[in-house]
C-alpha positions in Angstrom: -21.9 -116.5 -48.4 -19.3 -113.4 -49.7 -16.1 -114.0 -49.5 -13.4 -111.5 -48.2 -12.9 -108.6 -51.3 -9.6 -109.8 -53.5 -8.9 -106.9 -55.6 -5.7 -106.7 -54.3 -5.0 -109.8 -54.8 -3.0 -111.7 -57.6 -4.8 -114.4 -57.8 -8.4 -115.4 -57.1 -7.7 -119.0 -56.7 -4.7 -121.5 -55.9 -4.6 -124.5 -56.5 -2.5 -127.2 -54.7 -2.0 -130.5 -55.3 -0.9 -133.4 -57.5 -1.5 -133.6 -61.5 -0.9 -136.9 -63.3 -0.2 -137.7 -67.2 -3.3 -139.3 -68.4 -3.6 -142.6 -70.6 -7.0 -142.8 -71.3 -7.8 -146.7 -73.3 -10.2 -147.4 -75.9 -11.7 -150.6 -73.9 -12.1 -151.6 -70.9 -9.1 -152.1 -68.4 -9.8 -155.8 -68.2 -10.2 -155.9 -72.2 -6.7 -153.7 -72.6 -4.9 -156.4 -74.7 -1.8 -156.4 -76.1 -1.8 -153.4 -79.0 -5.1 -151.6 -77.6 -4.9 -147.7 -78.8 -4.6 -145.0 -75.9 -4.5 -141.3 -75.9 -2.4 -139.6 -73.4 -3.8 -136.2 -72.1 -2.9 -134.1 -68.6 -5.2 -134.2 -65.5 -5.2 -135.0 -61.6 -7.5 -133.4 -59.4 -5.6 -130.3 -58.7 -5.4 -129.6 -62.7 -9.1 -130.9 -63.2 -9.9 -128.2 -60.6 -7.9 -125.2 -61.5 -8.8 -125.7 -65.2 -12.3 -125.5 -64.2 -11.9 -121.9 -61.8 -9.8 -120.3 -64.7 -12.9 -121.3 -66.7 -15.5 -119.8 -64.6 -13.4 -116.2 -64.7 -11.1 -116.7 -61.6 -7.5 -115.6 -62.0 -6.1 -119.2 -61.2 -2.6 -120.6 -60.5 -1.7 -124.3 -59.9 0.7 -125.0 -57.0 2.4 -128.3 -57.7 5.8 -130.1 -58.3 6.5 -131.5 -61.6 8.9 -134.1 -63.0 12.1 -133.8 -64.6 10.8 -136.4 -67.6 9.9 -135.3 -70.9 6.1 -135.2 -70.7 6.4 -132.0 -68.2 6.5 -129.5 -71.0 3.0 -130.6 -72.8 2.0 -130.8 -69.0 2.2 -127.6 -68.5 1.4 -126.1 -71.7 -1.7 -128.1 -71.6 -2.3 -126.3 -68.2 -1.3 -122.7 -69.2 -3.6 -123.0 -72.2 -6.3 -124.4 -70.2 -6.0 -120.2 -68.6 -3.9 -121.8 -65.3 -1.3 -119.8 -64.3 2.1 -122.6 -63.9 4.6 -119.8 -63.4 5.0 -121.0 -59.5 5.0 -124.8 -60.2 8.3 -126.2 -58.9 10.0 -129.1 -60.3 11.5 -132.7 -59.0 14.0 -134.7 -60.2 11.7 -137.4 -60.4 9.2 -138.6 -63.2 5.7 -137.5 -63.1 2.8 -139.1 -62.1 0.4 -140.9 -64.2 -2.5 -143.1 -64.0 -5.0 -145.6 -66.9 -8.3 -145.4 -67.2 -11.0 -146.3 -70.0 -14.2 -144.1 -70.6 -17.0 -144.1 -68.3 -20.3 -141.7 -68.1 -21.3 -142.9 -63.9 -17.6 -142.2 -62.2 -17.9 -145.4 -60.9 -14.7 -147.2 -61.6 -11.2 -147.7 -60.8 -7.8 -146.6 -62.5 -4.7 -147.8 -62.6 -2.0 -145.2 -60.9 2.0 -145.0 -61.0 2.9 -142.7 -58.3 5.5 -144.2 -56.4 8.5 -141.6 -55.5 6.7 -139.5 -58.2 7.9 -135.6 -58.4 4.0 -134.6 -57.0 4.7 -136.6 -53.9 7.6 -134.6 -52.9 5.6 -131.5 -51.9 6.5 -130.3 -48.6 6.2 -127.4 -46.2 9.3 -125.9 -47.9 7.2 -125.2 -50.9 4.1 -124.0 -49.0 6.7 -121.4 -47.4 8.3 -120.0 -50.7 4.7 -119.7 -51.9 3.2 -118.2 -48.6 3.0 -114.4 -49.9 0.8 -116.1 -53.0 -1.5 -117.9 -49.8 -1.8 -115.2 -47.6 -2.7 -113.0 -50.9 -5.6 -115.3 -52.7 -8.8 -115.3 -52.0 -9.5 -118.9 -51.9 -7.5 -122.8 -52.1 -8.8 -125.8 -53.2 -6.6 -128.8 -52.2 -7.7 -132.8 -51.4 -7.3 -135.7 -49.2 -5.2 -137.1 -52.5 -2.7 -134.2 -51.8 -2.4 -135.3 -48.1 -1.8 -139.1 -48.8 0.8 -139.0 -51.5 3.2 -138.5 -48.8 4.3 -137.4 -45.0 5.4 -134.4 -46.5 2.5 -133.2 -48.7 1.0 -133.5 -45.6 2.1 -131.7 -44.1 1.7 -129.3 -46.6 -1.2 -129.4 -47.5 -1.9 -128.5 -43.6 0.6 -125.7 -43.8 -1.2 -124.5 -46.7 -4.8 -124.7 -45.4 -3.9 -123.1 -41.8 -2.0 -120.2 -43.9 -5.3 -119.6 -46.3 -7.4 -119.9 -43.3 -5.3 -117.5 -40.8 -5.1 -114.9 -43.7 -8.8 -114.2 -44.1 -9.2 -116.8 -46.9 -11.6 -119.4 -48.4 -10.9 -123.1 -48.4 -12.7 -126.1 -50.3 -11.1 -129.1 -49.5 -12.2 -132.8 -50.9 -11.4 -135.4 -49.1 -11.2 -137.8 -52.3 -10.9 -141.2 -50.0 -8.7 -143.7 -52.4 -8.5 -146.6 -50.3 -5.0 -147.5 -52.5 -3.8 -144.9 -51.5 -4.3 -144.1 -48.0 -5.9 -145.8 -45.0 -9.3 -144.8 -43.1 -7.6 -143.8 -39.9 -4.8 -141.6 -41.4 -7.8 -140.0 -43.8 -9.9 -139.4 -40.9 -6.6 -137.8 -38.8 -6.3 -135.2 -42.0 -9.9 -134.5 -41.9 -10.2 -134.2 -38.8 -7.5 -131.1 -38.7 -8.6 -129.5 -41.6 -12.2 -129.4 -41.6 -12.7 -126.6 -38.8 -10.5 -124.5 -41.8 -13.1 -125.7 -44.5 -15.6 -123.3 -46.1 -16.8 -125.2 -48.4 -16.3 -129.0 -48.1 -17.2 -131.1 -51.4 -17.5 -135.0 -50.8 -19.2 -138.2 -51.8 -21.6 -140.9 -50.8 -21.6 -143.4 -50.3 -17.7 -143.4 -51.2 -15.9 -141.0 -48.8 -18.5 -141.2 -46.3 -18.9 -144.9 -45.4 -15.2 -144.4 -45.1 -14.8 -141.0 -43.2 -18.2 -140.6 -41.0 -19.8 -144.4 -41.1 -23.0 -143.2 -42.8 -24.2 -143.7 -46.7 -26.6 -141.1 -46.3 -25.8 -137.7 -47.3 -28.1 -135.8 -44.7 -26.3 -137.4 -41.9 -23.0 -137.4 -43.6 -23.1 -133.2 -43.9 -24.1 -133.2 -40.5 -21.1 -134.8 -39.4 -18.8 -132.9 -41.6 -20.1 -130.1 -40.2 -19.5 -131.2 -36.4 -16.2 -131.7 -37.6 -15.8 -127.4 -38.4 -16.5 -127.6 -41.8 -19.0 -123.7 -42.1 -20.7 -126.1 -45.7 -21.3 -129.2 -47.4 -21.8 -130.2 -50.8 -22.4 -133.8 -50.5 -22.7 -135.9 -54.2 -25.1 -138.9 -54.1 -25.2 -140.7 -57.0 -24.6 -139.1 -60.8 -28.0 -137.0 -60.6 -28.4 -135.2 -57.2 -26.2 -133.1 -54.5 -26.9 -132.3 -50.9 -26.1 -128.8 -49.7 -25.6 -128.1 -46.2 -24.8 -124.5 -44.9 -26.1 -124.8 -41.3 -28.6 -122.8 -42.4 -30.8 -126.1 -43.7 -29.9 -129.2 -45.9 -31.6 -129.3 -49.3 -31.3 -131.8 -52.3 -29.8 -130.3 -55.3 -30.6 -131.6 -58.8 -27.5 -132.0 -61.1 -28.5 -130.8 -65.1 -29.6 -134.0 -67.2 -26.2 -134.3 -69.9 -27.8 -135.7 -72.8 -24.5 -136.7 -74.7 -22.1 -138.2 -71.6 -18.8 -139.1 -72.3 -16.6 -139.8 -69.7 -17.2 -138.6 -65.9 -13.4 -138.2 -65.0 -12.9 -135.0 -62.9 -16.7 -134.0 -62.6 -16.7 -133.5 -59.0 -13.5 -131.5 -59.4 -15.2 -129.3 -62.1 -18.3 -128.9 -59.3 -15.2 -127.9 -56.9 -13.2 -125.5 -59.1 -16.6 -123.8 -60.6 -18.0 -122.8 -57.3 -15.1 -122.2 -55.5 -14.1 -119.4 -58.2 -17.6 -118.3 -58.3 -17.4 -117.8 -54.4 -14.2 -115.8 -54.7 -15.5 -113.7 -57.7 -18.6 -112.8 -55.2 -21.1 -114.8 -55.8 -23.4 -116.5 -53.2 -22.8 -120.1 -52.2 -26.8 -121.0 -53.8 -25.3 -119.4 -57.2 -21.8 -120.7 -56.8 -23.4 -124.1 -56.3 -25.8 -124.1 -58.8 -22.9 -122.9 -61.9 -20.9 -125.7 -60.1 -23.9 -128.1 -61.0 -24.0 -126.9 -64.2 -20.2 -127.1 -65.2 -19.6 -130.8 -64.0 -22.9 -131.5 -66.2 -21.5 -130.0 -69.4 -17.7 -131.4 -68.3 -18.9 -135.1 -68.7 -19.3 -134.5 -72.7 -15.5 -134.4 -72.8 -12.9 -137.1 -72.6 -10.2 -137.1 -69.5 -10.0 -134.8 -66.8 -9.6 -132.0 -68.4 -11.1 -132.6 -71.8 -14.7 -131.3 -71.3 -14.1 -128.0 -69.0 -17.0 -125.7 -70.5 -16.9 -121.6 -71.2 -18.4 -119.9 -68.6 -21.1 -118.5 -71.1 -22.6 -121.9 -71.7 -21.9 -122.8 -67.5 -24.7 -119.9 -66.7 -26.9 -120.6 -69.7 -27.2 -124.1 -68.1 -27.6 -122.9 -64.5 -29.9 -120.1 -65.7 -32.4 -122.2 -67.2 -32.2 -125.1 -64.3 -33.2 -122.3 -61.7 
C-alpha cells in the first residue's frame, strides 16, 4: 500500500481530535485517598497519536481546540516539543479537558474523565473549513470515535474532515475508540457506519470495540465486518501480545515485540496508529508500516502517561528490524 506522493505538501500528517490534561495517581483509583501524590502530564488520543507520527519522521500538526485555563500553555509546549506542529490549534473559552488514571502495563482499566462543556468538545465544521487548505494538502488524518462523541458538532466534524481527506486523494486511519461513558452503541455504530468506506487503515480492538460495534469477539470475523463496512484494512488488537491484519488481500496474526520493562499501557494503540500511519505517508508499505507500528506501542509502554514513552524512530526500526 503507497500512498499518494506528499512533497508538496506541508504536512505529512494531521491530526484531529481531543487532548486532555493528565493526572496520573500513584495507587489505585479505588486506593486514591485523601493526600495520595499525582503527576499531571498532557495526553488524549489525538496528542498520544501525533506525538507518535512526529516521532516516526512525519511532518505532523495537531488540529484541536484548546481552553482558555492556565494549563493550555504547558499543553501545548508539551506538544510542540514532543515535534507536533500547534500553530493551527484554535482555542475555547472553556477549560480544558482532563481525565485520572493510575499506572497499568495490560490497558485494561478505566479512568476517570472531566469533559463536560470542555473547549475540545466545541470542535465544529467551522474549524474543519478554516483548516480545509491544510486537509486537502496532507497526506494522511488520523481522528477517532472519541472525536465524534464529545459532541453533535465534533461530529460533524470529524465527518467533514474525513470526507475532505478522502475526496482530496488522502489517507485516513480512523479508531473507533468505543467508550461506553461516553457515547452509546447505536450512535457509534451511525459514525462508523459513514466513515468507514473513507478508512484506509482502520485500527480497533477486541473484544472491546468489537462486541460493541460488529457483535463478534473474534478478530478474524470482526476485520471482516469492518471491511464490509468500506474500510480498504484492518489492524485489529487482541489482547496485549498479538494483532490481526486484514488488507483484503488475507488476514494474518501479527505478534506485538515482548516489552521486558512495562510501565504503563496508556496510549499504546495510539502509538500503533500514529507510527504506521506516518510510516504510510512517508512511503512505506502497510506490512512495514505495521510492523514499526508494533514496535513503537511496544517500546511506548516503558513510559508513564500518554505521551511519556513515545520512542525515537532509530530504536522503533531496531525493534521492528530484529522481530522480522
Amino acid at each position: 500500500m503507497t500512498l499518494p506522493a506528499t512533497s508538496a505538501a506541508m504536512y505529512d500528517v494531521l491530526v484531529l481530535g481531543e487532548v486532555l490534561v493528565e493526572i496520573h495517581a500513584d495507587t489505585t483509583l479505588r486506593d486514591a485517598a485523601d493526600g495520595t501524590p499525582a503527576r499531571i502530564s498532557y495526553s488524549g488520543d489525538a496528542l498520544n497519536a501525533a506525538a507518535a507520527a512526529a516521532a516516526a519522521g512525519a511532518r505532523t500538526a495537531l488540529l484541536a481546540v484548546v481552553g482558555d485555563d492556565e494549563l493550555s500553555v504547558p499543553l501545548l509546549a508539551r506538544a510542540a516539543e514532543l515535534g507536533v506542529d500547534v500553530s493551527h490549534v484554535r482555542r475555547a473559552p472553556y477549560p480544558n479537558g482532563a481525565y485520572l488514571l493510575c499506572a497499568d502495563t495490560e490497558g485494561d482499566r478505566e479512568f476517570v474523565y472531566w469533559r463536560t462543556r470542555s473547549a475540545g468538545s466545541t470542535l465544529s465544521a467551522e474549524h474543519i473549513e478554516s483548516w480545509r487548505e491544510l486537509l486537502a494538502g496532507s497526506g494522511a488524518l488520523i481522528t477517532s470515535g472519541i472525536a465524534g462523541a464529545l459532541s453533535p458538532s465534533s461530529r460533524d466534524a470529524v465527518l467533514a474532515a474525513a470526507r475532505l481527506v478522502h475526496e482530496a486523494g488522502g489517507h485516513l486511519s480512523y479508531d473507533p475508540n468505543f467508550r461506553p461513558r461516553l457515547t452509546g452503541r447505536s450512535k457509534a455504530r451511525e459514525l462508523l457506519a459513514r466513515i468507514a468506506p473513507l478508512t484506509g487503515l482502520l485500527k480497533t480492538s477486541c473484544p472491546a470495540d468489537a462486541l460493541a460495534l460488529v457483535d463478534t469477539c473474534d478478530p478474524v470475523t470482526a476485520a471482516a465486518r469492518y471491511r464490509a463496512l468500506g474500510a480498504r484494512s484492518v489492524a485489529v488488537t487482541a489482547g496485549a501480545d498479538r494483532l490481526l491484519l486484514d488488507d483484503g488481500a488475507g488476514a494474518a496474526y501479527h505478534p506485538v515485540p515482548v516489552n521486558p520493562r512495562p510501565v504503563d499501557a496508556t496510549g499504546a494503540g495510539d502509538c500503533f496508529t500514529g507510527t504506521a500511519t506516518a510510516r504510510l505517508a512517508l512511503g512505506d508499505t502497510l506490512a512495514d508500516a505495521v510492523a514499526y507500528g508494533l514496535a513503537a506501542a511496544s517500546l511506548s509502554v516503558s513510559g508513564r502517561g500518554g505521551t511519556g514513552g513515545i520512542p525515537a524512530f532509530a530504536d522503533t526500526a531496531a525493534l521492528a528490524a530484529v522481530r522480522r
